[in-house]
N, C-alpha and C positions, 0 to 999 in steps of 0.2 A: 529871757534876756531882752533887757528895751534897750534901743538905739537912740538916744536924743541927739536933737540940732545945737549948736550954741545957744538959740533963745529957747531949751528947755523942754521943747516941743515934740513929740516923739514920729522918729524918721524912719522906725520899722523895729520889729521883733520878733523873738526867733522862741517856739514852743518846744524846749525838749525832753524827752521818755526814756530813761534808766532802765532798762530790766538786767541783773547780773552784767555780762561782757556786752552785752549789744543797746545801742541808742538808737531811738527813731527821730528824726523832723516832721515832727507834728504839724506846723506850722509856721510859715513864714514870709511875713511880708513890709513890703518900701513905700512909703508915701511917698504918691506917684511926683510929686515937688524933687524929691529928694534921690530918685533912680538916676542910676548913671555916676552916681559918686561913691560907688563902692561900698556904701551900708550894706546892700546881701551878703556882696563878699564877706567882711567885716564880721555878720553876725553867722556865719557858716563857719569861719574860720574861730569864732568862741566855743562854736559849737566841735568844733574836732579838736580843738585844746581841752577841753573841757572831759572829752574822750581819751585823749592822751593821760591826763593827769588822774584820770580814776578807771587805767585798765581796761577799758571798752573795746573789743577787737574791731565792731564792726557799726557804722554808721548808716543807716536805712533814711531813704527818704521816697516818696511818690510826688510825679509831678506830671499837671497834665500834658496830654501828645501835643498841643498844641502854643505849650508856653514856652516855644525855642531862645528868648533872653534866658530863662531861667534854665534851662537845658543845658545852655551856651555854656552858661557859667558854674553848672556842677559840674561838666566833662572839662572845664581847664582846673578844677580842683582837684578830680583825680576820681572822680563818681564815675561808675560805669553801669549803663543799662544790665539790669538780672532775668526783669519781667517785667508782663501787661497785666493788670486788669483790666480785661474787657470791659468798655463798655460802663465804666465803673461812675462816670461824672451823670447829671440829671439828662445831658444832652446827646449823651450817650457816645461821648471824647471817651477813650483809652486812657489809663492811667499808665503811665511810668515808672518802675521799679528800680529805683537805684543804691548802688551801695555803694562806699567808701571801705577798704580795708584799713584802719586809721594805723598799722602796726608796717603798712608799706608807705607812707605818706609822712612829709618833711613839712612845719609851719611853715606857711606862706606870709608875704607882708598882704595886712589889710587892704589896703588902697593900691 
């Protein structure tokens, strides 16, 4: 999923992995321009409809220890810490396991 600006321009994007009932966030990221206006929300929030509408029970993402905006903003979605990977980034930051039960979870507005 691309996120464009009005002039077209694209203001972030969200990578997502189908296996049966479970979906991962591969990847996802805000042109630094454009943070603060709610595009992560936005495209996290396609990403759990997107869940809802093809039976997905459970939503996986990793984020690293040290990205507390991004943090911030999966635990008012409803993400809760599972696990670490240690160790897991080149600099040797912890990764963060988190999941979404999308079957306990109500849409949110985007913005």
């Amino acid at each position: 999923m691309v996120a464009e600006t009005d002039e077209m321009s694209v203001a972030g994007y969200l990578c997502l992995k189908q296996v049966l009932d479970e979906a991962e966030i591969l990847d996802v990221a805000v042109d630094l321009r454009a943070r603060g206006r709610g595009v992560g929300r936005a495209l996290v929030n396609w990403a759990a409809s997107f869940c809802r509408e093809h039976a997905v029970g459970v939503l996986a993402l990793e984020v690293r220890v040290g990205n507390l905006e991004a943090i911030s903003l999966y635990e008012s979605m409803g993400f809760r810490e599972v696990g670490r990977r240690r160790k897991y980034y080149e600099n040797g930051d912890d990764a963060i396991l988190m999941d979404l039960n999308i079957g306990e979870t109500e849409e949110c507005d985007a913005v």
